[in-house]
N, C-alpha and C positions, 0 to 999 in steps of 0.2 A: 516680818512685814516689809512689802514691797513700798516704796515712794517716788513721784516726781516730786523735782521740786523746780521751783522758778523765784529768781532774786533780779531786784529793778533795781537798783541804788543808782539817782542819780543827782546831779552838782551843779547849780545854776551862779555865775558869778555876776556882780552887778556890774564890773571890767573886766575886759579879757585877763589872764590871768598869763604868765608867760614861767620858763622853769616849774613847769609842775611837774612833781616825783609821789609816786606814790606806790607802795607797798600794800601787795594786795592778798587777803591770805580768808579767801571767799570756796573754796574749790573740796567738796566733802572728799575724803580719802578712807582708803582701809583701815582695820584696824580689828580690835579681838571680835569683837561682835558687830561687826559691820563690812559690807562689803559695796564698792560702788560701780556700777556697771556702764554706764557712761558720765561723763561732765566735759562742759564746755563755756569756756568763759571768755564773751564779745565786750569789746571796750568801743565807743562810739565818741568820741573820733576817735582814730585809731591812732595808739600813740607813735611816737618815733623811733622808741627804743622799747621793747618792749622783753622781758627773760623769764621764763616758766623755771623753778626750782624747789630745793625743798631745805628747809630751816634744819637747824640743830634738831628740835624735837621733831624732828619727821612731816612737818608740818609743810603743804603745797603752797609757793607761794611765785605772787605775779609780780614784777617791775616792771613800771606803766611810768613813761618820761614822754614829754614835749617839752619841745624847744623852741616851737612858733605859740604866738598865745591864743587861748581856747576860749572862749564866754560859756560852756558848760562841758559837761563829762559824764559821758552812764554806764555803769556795769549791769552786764546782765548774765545771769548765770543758768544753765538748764541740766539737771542733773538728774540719774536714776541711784537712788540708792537702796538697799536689803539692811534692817537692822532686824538683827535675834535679840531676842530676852537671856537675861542672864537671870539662873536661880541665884534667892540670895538667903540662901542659908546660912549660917553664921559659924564661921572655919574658924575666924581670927581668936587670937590669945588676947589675954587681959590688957586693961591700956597699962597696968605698972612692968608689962614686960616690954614694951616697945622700944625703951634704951637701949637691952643687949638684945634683942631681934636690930636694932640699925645701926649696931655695931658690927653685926653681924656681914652689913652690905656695904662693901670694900670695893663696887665697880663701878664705873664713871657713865656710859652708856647711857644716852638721852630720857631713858625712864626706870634711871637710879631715882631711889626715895632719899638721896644722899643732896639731890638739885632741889629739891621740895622742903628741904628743913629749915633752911635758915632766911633771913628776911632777905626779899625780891625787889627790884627798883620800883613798884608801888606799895609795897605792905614790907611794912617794916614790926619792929617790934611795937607795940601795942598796948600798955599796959591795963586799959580799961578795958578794951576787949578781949584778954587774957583772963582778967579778973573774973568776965563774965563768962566765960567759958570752964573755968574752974567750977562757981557756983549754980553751973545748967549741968554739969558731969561729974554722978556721983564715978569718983575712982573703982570701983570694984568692977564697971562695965569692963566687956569686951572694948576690942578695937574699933570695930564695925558697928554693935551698937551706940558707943561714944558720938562717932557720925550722927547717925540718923539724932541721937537726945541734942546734940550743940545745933543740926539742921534746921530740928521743928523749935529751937529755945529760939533761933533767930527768926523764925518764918515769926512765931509770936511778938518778939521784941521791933524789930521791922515792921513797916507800914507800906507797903507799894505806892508809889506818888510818881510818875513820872515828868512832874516837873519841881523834885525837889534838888536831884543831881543831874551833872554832866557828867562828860565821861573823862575829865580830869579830876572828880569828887575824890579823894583820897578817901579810904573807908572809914579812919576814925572821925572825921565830919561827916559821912553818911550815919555812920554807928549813935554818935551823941546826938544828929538830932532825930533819930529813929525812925527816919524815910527815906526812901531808896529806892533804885528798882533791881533790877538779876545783876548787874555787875555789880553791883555797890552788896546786895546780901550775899553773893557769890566770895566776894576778896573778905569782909565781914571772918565770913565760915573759915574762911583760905585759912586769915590771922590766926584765929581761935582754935584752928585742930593744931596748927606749929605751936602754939601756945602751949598747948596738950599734950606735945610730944608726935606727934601725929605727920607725918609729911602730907602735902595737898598744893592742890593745881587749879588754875582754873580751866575750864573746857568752854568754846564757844563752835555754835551750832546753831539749829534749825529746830523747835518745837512744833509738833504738829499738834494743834487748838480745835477745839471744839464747840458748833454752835449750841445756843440754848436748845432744852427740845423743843422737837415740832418745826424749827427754824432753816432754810438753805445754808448752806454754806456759803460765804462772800469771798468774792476773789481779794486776794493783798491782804490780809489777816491774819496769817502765822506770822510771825516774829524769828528775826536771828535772837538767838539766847546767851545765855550764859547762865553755868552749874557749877559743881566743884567735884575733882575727880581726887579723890585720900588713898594712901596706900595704908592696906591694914594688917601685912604683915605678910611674909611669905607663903603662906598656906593658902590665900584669897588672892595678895596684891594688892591691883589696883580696884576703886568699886567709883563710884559715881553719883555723888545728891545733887539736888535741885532746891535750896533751902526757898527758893522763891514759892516754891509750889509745896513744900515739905512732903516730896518725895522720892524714892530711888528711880534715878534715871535708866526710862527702861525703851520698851518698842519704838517710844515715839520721837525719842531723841536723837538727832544725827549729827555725830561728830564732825565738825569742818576744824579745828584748831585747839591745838592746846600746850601749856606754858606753865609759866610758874605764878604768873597772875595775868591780867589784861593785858598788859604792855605785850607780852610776847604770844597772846591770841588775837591782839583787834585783826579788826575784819578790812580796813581798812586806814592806813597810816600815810602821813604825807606831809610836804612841804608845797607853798607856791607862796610865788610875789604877784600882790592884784590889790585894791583899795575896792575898799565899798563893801557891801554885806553877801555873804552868802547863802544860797535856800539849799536845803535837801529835803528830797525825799525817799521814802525807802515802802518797796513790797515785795511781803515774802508769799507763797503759797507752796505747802506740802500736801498732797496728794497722794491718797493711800490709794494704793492698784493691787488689793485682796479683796476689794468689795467692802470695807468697811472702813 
């Protein structure tokens, strides 16, 4: 499946704001089943310093500084990308073999399942959402199946609310009061499969939404996301859910960034000195270009 796509983010300050630094990691990239044919990302004012590079996990990212002060800021991103379907037939070994399968992976290389095991500067050990991940996975499952039964046990336990977190919620405060929205059930999952013995990431991207039938399509309506990408053992690797939606991330989903939880996907990171309140808004639109 072929896509444009179009991202607006923009920052309105109630004072000019002055040292504004911000990290920017908006810009869809290659990858096993993705391929991207153009992108190009305008910043409006144009910063002072501005560096196109790429993170430890392979990930695209912007450095966006000013040094005189700005009263707002807008990213806008316009991109083509191709994402294929991955079969998902189920390759992976049992979850009680996963110790000596990650024993097994001895090399350091930005998607070693070796950076995915242990707890991450937002998802730490867990012990209630361990608990619950225990009692959603009978043991005898595959690696792979494990995924998909802890995916849909959070899509059920989870309530989507998006004004019940931010995007500082740490997850066992989203977890205990059991609302959330894709990041908060995405890092949820994250805890749950390490719990499991399971290495896992978070992926943050571009879902392409669908209206009611009979309905047009509304411009600014798809959403940046957030899923969770598990390694399930040498034979598969890496696979990819979406516990928000409780399902295997497939055509419609485009990879822009991915880490070991949020902290090392946001889409947007930064510092400024300014008083007063600040507004954003944010639109996405993906556009499928095969006619459907």
């Amino acid at each position: 499946m072929r896509y444009t796509i179009r991202l607006q983010i923009n920052y309105q300050y109630s004072a000019p704001s002055d040292h504004l630094r911000n990290i920017l990691r908006l810009m869809p990239q290659d990858g096993p089943q993705q391929r991207v044919r153009r992108r190009h990302l305008w910043i409006d004012p144009w910063p002072d310093e501005r560096r196109d590079g790429v993170d430890f996990f392979g990930n695209t990212t912007t450095l966006a500084v000013w040094h005189r002060p700005v009263a707002q800021v807008a990213f806008t991103l316009e991109a083509d990308a191709e994402r294929q379907d991955r079969p998902q037939d189920d390759r992976s070994r049992l979850l009680s073999d996963m110790p000596d399968l990650l024993a097994d992976q001895n090399w350091i290389a930005a998607r070693a399942p070796l950076h995915f095991s242990a707890p991450s500067p937002r998802i730490g050990q867990i012990p209630e959402i361990n608990a619950f991940a225990f009692s959603s996975v009978p043991q005898n499952l595959t690696a792979f199946a494990a995924v998909e039964a802890l995916g849909r046990a959070i899509h059920a336990r989870i309530a989507f609310d998006p004004t019940a977190t931010d995007v500082a919620t740490p997850p066992e405060s989203a977890f205990a009061n059991g609302r959330g929205v894709c990041q908060d059930m995405a890092q949820i999952m994250i805890a749950g499969l390490r719990g499991l013995g399971i290495p896992a990431g978070y992926v943050s991207g571009f879902l392409r939404t669908e209206p009611p039938p009979g309905q047009p399509r509304l411009e600014g309506v798809d959403a940046m996301h957030g899923w969770v990408t598990a390694w399930v053992g040498p034979e598969m690797g890496w696979v990819e859910y979406d516990p928000t939606n409780a399902r295997w991330a497939g055509v419609d989903y485009i990879t822009v960034a991915w880490g070991r939880d949020y902290a090392d996907a946001a889409p947007v990171r930064g510092a400024l000195r300014t008083s007063g309140a600040q507004r954003t808004s944010h639109a996405v639109d993906v556009i499928a270009q095969d006619g459907f």
